[in-house]
LUMRO-349703 format. One record per residue (C-alpha): residue in one letter; x, y negated, z negated. Coordinates in steps of 0.1 Angstrom, whole numbers, padded with zeros to 4 digits, always signed. Layout:
% LUMRO-349703
aXYZ...
% end
This chain:
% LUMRO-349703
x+0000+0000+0000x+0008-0037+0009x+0020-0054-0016x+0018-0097-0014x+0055-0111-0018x+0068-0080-0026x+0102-0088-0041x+0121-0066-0024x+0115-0081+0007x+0126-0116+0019x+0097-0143+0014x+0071-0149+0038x+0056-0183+0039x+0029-0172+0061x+0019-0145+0038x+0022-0168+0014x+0000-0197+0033x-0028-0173+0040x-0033-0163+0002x-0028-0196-0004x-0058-0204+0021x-0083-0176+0002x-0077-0193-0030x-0086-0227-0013x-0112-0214+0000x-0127-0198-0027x-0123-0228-0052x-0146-0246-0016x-0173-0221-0021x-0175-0227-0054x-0175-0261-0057x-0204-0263-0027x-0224-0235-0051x-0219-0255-0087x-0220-0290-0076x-0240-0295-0042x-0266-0268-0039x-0276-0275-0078x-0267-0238-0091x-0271-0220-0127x-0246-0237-0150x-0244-0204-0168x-0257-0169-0150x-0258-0158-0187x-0246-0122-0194x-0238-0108-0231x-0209-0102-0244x-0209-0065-0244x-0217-0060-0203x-0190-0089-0199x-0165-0066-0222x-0178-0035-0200x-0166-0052-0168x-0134-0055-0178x-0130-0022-0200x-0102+0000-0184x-0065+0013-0186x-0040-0004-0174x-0040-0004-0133x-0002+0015-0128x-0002+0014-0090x-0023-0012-0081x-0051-0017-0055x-0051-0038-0020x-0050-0079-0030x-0083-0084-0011x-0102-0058-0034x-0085-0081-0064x-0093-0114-0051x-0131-0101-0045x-0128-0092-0085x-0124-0130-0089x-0154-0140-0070x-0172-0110-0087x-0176-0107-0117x-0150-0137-0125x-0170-0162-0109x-0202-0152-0108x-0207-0154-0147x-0183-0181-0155x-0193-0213-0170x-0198-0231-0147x-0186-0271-0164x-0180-0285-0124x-0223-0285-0128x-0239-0318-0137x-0263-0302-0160x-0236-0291-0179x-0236-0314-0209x-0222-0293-0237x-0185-0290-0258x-0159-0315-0248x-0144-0299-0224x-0149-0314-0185x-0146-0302-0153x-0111-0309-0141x-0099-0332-0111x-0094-0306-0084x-0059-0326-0074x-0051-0323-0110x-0059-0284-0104x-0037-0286-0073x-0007-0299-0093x-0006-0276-0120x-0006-0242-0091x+0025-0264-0080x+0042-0265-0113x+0035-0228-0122x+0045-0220-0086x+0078-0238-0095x+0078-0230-0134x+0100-0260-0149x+0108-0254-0183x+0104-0281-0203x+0124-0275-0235x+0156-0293-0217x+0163-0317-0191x+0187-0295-0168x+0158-0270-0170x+0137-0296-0153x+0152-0334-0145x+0124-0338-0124x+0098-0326-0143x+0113-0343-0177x+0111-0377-0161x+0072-0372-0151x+0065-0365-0185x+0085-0395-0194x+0068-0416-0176x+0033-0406-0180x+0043-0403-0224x+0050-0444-0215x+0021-0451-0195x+0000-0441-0221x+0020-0459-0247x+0016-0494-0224x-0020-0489-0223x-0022-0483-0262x-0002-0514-0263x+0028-0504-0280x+0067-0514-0268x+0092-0501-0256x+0104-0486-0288x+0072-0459-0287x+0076-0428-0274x+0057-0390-0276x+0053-0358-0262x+0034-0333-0243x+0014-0307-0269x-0009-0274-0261x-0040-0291-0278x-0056-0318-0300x-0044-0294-0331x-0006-0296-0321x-0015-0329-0317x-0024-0336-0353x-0001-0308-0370x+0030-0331-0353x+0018-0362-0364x+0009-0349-0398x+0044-0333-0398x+0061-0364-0388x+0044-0385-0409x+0059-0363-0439x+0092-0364-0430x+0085-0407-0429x+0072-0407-0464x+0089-0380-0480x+0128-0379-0465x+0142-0342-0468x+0108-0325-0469x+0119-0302-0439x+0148-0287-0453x+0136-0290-0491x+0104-0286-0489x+0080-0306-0512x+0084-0305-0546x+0054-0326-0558x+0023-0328-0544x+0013-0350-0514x-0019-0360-0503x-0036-0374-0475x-0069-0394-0469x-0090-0387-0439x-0130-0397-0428x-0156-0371-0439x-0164-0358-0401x-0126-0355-0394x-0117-0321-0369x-0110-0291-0389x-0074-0293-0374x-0065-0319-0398x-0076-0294-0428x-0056-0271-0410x-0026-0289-0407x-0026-0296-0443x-0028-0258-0451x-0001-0247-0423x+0025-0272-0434x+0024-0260-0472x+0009-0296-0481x-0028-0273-0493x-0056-0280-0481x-0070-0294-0513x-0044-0321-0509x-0068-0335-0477x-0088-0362-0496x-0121-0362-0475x-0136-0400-0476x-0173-0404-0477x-0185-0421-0449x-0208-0457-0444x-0240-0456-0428x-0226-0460-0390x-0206-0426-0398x-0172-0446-0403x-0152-0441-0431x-0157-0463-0460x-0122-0480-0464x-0137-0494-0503x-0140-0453-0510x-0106-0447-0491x-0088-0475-0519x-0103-0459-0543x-0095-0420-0532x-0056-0439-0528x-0058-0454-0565x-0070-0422-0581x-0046-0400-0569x-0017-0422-0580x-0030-0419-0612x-0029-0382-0609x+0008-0382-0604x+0003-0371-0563x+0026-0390-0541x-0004-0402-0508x+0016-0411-0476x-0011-0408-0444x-0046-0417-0440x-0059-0401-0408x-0089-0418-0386x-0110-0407-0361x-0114-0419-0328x-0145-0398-0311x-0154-0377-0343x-0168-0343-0329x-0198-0338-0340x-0212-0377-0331x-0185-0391-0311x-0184-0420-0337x-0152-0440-0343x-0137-0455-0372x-0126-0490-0381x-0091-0490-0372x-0080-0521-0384x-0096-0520-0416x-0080-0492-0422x-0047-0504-0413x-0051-0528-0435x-0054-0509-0463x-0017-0483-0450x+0001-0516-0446x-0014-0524-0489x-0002-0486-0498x+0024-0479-0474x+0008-0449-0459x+0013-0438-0427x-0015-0441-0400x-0024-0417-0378x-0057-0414-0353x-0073-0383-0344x-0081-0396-0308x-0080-0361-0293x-0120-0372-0272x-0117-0410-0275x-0085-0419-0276x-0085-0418-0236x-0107-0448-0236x-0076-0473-0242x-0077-0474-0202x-0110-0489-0200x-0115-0524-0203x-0149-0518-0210x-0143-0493-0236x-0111-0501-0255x-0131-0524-0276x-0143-0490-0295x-0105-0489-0306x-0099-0522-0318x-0067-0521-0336x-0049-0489-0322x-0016-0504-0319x-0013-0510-0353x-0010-0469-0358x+0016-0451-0363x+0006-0420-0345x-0022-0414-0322x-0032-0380-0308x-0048-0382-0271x-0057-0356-0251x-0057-0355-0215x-0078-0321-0207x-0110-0342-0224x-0118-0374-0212x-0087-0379-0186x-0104-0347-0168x-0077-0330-0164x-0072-0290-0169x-0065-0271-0198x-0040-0270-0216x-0029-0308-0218x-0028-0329-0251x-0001-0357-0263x+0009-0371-0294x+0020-0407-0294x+0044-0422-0321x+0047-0462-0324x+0084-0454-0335x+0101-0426-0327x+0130-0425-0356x+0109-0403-0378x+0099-0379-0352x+0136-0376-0341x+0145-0371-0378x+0116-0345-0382x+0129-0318-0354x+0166-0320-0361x+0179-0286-0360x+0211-0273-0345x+0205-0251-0312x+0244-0256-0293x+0230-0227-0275x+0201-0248-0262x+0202-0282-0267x+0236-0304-0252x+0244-0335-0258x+0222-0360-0230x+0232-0398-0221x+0216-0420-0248x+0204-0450-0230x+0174-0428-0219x+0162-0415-0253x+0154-0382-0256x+0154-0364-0230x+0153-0330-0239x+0121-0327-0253x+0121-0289-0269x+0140-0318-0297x+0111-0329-0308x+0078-0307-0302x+0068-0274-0318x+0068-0257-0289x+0099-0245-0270x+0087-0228-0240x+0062-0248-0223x+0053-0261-0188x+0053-0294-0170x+0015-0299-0177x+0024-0334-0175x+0024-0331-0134x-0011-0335-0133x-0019-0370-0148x+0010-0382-0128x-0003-0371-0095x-0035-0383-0100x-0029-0416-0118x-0007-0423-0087x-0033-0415-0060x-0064-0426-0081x-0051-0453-0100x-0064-0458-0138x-0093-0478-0125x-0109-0445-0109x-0102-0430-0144x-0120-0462-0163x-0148-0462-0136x-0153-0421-0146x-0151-0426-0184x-0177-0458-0182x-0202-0438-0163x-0203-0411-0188x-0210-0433-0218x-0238-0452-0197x-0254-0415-0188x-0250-0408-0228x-0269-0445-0233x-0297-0438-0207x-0305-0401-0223x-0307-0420-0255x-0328-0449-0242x-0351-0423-0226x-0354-0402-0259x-0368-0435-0274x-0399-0432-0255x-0405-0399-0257x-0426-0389-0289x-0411-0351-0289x-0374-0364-0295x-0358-0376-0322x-0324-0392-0321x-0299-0388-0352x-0278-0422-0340x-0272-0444-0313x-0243-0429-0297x-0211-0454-0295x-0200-0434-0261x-0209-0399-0244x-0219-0379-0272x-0257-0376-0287x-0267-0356-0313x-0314-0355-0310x-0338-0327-0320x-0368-0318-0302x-0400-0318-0323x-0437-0311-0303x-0470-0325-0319x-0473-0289-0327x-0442-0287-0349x-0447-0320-0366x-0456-0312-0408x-0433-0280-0405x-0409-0273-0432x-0371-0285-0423x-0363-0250-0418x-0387-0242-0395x-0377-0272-0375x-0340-0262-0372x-0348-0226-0366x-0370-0238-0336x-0344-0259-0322x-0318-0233-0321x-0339-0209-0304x-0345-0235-0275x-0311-0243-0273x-0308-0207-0272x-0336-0200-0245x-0324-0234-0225x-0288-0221-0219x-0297-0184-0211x-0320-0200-0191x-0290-0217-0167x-0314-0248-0159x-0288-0268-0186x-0263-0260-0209x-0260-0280-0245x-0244-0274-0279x-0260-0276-0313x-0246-0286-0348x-0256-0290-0384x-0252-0326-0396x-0269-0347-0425x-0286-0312-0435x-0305-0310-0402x-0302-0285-0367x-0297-0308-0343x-0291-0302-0305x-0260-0321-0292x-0251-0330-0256x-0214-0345-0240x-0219-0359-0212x-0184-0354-0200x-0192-0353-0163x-0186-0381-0139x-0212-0364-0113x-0246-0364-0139x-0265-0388-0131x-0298-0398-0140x-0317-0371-0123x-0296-0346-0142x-0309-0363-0172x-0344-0363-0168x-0342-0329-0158x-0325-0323-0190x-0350-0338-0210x-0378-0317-0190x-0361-0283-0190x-0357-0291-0228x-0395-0295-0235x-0401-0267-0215x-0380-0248-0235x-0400-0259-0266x-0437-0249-0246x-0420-0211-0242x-0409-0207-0272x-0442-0221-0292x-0460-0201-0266x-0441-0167-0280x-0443-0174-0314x-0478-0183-0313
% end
């Protein structure tokens, strides 16, 4: 049997060109499926059949490419979720740009390590440039600096981690020897708990700070929370805002909160894994007034940047204590580099070692785009987010939990019939029609508990929903309700 670039066999760029065209191709057909001929966003299937499908020994001889690539198109394809639809409205997670998709096939084609420079001086300088971009637009100088990360969670371990070694010295090679504690909003991603518990800090350490009536942390509790743990003996160094909190997509007051690090002498970092992107709007940046005044900020590309998995980045205003923080001696690795460019092998200063130039793919498209097109995408989420809202308010079924500062909205559905039902017959009926809405493929939406209520939760994190996609949202939902009332009649 055939087998494609067989390695013992010189290279054969048109073998190579016409797999390359089937993949093309296939990525066509599905984009004309999901986004133009208004498809399922989810042909649902349970997990067990989906196990089944893919429930066998190791192949040991293989089997012709064709009959593998049909396995993508079936069952792959056929049951994926489908986020390139614009009724999909549900986690944080978009549909990539498909040049963004194009670049990364590139880089893996290529596979520059990005540990150290002379694995990659091409690649290093992209993600150089596109760390410094992002830095501009936050508004820092030319003294700021960051890296590349998997995720929103490496994001926040590093700048948690850094922000140690800023307020504690040694803590890397001695460890901590009293305990340190850190302040962050109620709502804050579980990754910041998480941090706290990986790094040995203890999660009873993260002081969680009660929140105002907007969702935003309340910086009087935060001086407080910073007062009373002096007087417990525990050393605080790092308050940790949010930027697009997960479950409501509210943001806190930045520079009220700097206020109070620059009083304490805490470090300030912002979770801005969702919103943190919107520092390239001009319509939107106002939701992050005072973001250069942090000392960290965690952004992630792969949310509302639209670009593909895996791509996160965490920012430092300074860079002396991140240098300081991974100092470790690798002479088998790491060689000496020319200074007047900074660090420029960056396996220095991350967690990661082995990693790839995901980096490639803001580049390319900020240069053919330009961040305008970005802005333009960003901006038409959040006014989709503000017309579902706006429509809920005149709709006697729905009842919004907030008025949502950007593209996320949390709502539940109640009918005349449901109206006088207990509270937990009320959340038990809205997560059976999220349940019967997603199955259903017609939309696909999230659901959370927040305040002490099920509600249903929608991102609109998809620069192709448009109003239509809405209303039909807001229908399918309602009939959603109708079935299910009908069946538990």
């Amino acid at each position: 049997m055939k087998k494609f670039n067989d390695y013992r066999k010189k290279a054969d760029p048109e073998e190579i060109r016409k797999v390359g065209y089937q993949f093309s191709d296939m990525i066509a057909e599905y984009m004309q499926r999901i986004q133009n001929e208004d498809g399922k966003v989810v042909e649902y299937i349970d997990p067990e059949t989906a196990y089944a499908l893919y429930d066998e020994p190791m192949p040991q001889d293989g089997i012709p490419l064709d009959e593998a690539l049909s396995l993508l198109r079936d069952p792959f394809l056929k049951f994926a979720q489908n986020l390139a639809s614009p009724m999909y409205m549900g986690h944080q997670v978009c549909h990539p740009m498909i040049l963004s998709s194009f670049a990364k096939l590139l880089a893996s084609a290529v596979n520059q390590g990005l540990a150290i420079q002379e694995m990659s001086p091409t690649g290093t300088m992209i993600e150089k440039r596109v760390i410094r971009w992002l830095c501009d637009a936050i508004g820092w100088d030319a003294f700021s600096d960051g890296t590349v990360v998997s995720g929103g969670t490496e994001a926040n371990l590093t700048g948690i981690l850094v922000a140690r070694t800023a307020k504690f010295g040694e803590a890397w090679k001695e460890g901590v020897h009293a305990p340190m504690v850190g302040f962050c909003s109620a709502r804050s991603h579980y990754s910041i708990e998480r941090a706290f518990g990986i790094l040995g800090l203890g999660t009873e350490n993260l002081i969680k700070i009660p929140e105002e009536q907007h969702f935003h942390m309340d910086v009087t509790a935060l001086r407080q929370a910073i007062a009373q743990a002096r007087r417990e003996g525990k050393i605080p160094f790092t308050v940790i805002a949010t930027a697009g909190c997960t479950p409501v997509g509210e943001f806190d007051e930045i520079e009220k909160i700097s206020k109070v690090c620059k009083d304490e002498n805490l470090w300030l970092h912002i979770d801005g894994a969702h919103g943190g992107s919107f520092v390239i709007s001009p319509k939107l940046k106002h939701l992050l007034k005072g973001i250069e005044l942090a000392d960290s900020v965690a952004l992630d590309p792969h949310k509302m940047l639209f670009m593909p998995l895996n791509f996160a980045t965490i920012l430092f205003k300074r860079t002396e204590s991140l240098d300081a923080t991974f100092k470790i001696n690798a002479p088998y690795i790491f060689h000496k580099t020319t200074d007047n460019l900074g660090c420029i092998n960056i396996g220095e200063r991350t967690i990661q070692c082995s990693r790839s130039l995901e980096a490639i793919k803001l580049w390319l498209c900020l240069k053919h785009y330009g961040a305008k097109y970005f802005a333009s995408m960003q901006e038409h989420c959040v006014e989709m987010t503000t017309y579902l809202y706006r429509q809920m308010q005149t709709m006697e079924d729905f009842e919004t939990l907030h008025k949502p500062a950007a593209n996320i909205l949390c709502f539940r559905h109640i009918p005349v019939k449901m109206r006088g039902q207990s509270p937990e017959a009320i959340d038990d009926f809205n997560y059976r029609v999220r349940t019967r809405l997603n199955r259903s493929g017609k939309a696909w939406i999230t659901t959370t508990v927040f305040a002490g209520k099920r509600l249903l939760r929608t991102t609109i994190i998809n620069p192709r929903t448009e109003r239509e996609h809405i209303n039909k949202l807001l229908n399918a939902i309602w009939e959603c309700g109708q079935e299910e009332l009908e069946s538990h009649a």
